[in-house]
N, C-alpha and C positions, 0 to 999 in steps of 0.2 A: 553428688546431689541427684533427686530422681527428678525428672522434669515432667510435670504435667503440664499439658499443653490443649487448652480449648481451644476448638472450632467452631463460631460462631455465623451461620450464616446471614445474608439478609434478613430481616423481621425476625428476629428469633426473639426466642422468650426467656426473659430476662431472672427469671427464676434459677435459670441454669446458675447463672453467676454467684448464687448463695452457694451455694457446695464449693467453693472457694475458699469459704471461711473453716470448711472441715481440715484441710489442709496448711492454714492458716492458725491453725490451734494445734494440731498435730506438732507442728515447728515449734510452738510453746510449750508444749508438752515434752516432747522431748528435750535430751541432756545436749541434743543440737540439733541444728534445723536440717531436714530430712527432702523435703520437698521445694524444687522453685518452680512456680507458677508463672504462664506465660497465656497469653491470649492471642488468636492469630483468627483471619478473612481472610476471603479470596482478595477482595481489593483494598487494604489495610481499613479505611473508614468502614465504621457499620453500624445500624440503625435495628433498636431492638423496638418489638411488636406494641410498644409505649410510647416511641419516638426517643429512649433514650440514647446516644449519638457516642458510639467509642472510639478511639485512632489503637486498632489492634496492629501488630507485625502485618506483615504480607504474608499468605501464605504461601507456597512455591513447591516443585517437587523438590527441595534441597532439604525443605523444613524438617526439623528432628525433634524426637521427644520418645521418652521410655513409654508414656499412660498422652493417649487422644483422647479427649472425653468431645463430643459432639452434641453440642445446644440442638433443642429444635424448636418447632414453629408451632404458632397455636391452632393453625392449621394446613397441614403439609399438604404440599399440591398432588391431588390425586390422578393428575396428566402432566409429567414433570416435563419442561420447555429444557430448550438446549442452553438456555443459561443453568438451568438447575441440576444441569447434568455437569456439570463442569467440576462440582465441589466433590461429590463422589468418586468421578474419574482419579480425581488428586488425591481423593483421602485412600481410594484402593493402593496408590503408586505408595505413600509414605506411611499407610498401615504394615506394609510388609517390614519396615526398617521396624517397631515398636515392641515393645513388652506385652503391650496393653491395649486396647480401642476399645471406647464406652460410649452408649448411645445413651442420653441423659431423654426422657422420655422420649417426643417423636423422631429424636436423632435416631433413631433405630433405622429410620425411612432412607436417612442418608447411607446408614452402614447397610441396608438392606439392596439402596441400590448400586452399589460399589461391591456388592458380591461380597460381601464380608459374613453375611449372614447366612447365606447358602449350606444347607444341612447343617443349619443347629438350633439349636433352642435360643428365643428369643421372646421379650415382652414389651409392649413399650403402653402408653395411655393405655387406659380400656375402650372409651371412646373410638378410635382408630383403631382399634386391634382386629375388627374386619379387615378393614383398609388393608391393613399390614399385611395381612394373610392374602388377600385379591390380589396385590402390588406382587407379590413374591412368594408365588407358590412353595418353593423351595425350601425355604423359611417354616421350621416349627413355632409359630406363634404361642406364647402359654398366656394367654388374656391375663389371667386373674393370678396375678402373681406380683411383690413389690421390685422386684430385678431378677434376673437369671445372668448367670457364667457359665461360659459354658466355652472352656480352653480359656484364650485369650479374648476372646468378644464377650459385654457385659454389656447388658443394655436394662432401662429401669421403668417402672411406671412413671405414670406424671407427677410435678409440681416435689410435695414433701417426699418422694420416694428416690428422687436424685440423693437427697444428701441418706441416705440409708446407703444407697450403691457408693456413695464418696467414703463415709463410714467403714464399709465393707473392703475395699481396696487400702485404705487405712490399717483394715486390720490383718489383711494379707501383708502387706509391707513388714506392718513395727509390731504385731501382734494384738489378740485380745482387751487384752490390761489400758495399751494404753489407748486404742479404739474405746471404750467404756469412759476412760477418762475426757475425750474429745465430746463424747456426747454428753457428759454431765456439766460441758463448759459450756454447751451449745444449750442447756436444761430442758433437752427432750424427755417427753415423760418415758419414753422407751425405748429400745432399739427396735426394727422389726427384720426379724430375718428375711433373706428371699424367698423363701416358698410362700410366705403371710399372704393372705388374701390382700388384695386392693381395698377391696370396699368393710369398715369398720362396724362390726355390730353396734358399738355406740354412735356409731354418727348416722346408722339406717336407721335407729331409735328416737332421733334426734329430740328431746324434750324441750318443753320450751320455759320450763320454770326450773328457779334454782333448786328446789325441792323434790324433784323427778332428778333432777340431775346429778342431785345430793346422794338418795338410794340408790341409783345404777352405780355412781361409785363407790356407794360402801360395799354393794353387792359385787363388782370387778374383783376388789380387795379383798373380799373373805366369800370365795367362792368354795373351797373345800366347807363351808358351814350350812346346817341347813336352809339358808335364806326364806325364812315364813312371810306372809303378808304383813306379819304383825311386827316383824323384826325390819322389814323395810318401812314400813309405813312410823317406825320408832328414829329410824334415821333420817327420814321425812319429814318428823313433827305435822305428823298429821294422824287421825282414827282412822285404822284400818279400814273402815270402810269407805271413809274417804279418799284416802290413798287410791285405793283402785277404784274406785271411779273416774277420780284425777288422770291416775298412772293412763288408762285404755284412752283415757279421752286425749290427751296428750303425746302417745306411741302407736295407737292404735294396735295395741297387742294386751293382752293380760300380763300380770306380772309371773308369771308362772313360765309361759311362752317367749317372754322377755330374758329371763335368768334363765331357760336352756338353751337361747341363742349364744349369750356370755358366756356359759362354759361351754357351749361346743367350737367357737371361736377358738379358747382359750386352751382346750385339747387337742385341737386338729395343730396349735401352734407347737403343742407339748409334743407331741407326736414326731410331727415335723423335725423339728429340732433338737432331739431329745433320743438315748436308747432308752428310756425308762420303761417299763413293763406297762400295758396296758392296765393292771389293776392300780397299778401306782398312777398314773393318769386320772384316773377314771377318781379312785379316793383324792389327788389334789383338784380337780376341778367341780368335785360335790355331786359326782353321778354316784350312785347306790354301789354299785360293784360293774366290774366288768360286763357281762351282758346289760348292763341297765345303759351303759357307755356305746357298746354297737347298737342296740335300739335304736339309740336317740343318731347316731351316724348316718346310719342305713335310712332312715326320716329324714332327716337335713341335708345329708352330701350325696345320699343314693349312692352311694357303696360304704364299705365295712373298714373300721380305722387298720383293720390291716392291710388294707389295700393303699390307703393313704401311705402308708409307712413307707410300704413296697417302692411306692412312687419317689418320697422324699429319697430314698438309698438306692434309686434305680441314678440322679440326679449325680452329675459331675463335684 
């Protein structure tokens, strides 16, 4: 059995604890259970940032586990006290025994001050990803990122970005196939790889009728199509010219400006995660051809999607 094993410290945020259930279906999934889950504190009792109240293990320098995954706090102390220093000390001593040590959002803070994080790529909230980088110089912070691996240290964005990293160690373990299948138990609308931006061109959009919300998603879904005002405002059930009226007063963007934020989202992921040719990119995400695709890059990302590329395969 592989043992994952959380550290939860004081006040932690209880979000951590869903990506349990990745692991918990993983064992379903499989033709046998693969993973035993264990929860461990410094001082066996512990109180998450809600007041909900666990009796975890004790933790110890004895304690064992292949994968540490580390809760964090919904706001990590930016002057850490010598009690705070306590749980990293311990996590440096029985990281070294492990496979694996993951900072589930601002657990980064812990692995970052237990020296764990020292020269390597790391991300944790956006919010604190200053913090992070003032805390520990040493530390490559990548803000805008859903998790990074980098060796044995993994560390995630906040809140829905843990169970992407649980996913992710999921599908290192038992493969692909059956990571896909964990998520379609979980009925996520998607996987998102590490490199994905944090921040959601549909949730910066954020519409507030079901009818705007209707057309951004047919518009996600048939993004290689040409998306006219009249073809969204038809998914709408509204006259084009009411549609964008709507649409700007509602996004505060045109619809035009709206659907090139969606595919360049939606290319920079293809990019990312993908060898596919830049023209093949560029015809699935509904840009005109290849130069019409860096255009629109060199506008939005301030560099050129081959630069993006470079980046994703410079990445461990």
């Amino acid at each position: 059995m592989h043992r994952i094993a959380y550290v939860l410290p004081q006040g932690f945020q209880a979000m951590a604890l869903a990506t349990q259930a990745v692991f918990e279906l993983a064992n379903l999934v499989a033709v046998q259970p693969f993973y035993a889950v264990e929860t461990y504190a410094l001082g066996g009792e512990v109180r998450s940032s809600t007041g909900l109240v666990l009796q975890a293990r004790t933790l110890s320098a004895h304690s064992n586990a292949d994968t540490w995954l580390v809760a964090g706090l919904i706001a990590p102390a930016l002057s850490p006290t010598a009690e705070d220093a306590a749980l990293p000390a311990m996590l440096a001593s029985i990281a070294r025994r492990a496979r694996r040590v993951a900072g589930l959002c601002t657990g980064a803070f812990v692995l970052a001050d237990a020296g764990l994080l020292d020269g390597r790529r790391a991300t944790t909230h956006w919010y604190w990803a200053e913090a992070l980088q003032r805390r520990r110089p040493q530390v490559q912070v990548e803000a805008d990122r859903i998790y990074v691996a980098d060796g044995p240290v993994w560390t995630s964005a906040g809140m829905t970005a843990e169970i992407d990293l649980a996913l992710a160690l999921v599908e290192q373990d038992l493969g692909a196939e059956l990571a896909r299948a964990v998520a379609h138990r979980l009925v996520m609308h998607q996987r998102r790889a590490g490199g994905q931006s944090q921040h959601s061109e549909m949730l910066r959009l954020a519409p507030k009728s079901d009818r705007i919300q209707q057309a951004l998603e047919h518009a996600r879904r048939h993004l290689a199509q040409p998306l006219s005002v009249e073809a969204l405002a038809q998914a709408a059930n509204l006259s084009p010219r009411q549609f964008s009226r709507v649409f700007t007063a509602e996004t505060g963007q045109s619809p035009a400006k709206a659907i090139e934020g969606l595919r360049l989202e939606a290319a920079r992921l293809m990019i990312e995660s993908s060898r596919h040719p830049l023209e093949v990119v560029a015809r699935e995400t509904g840009f005109r051809d290849r130069r019409h695709l860096r255009e629109a890059f060199v506008r939005g990302f301030g560099m050129p999607p081959q630069a993006v590329r470079r980046g994703a395969r410079a990445e461990p």
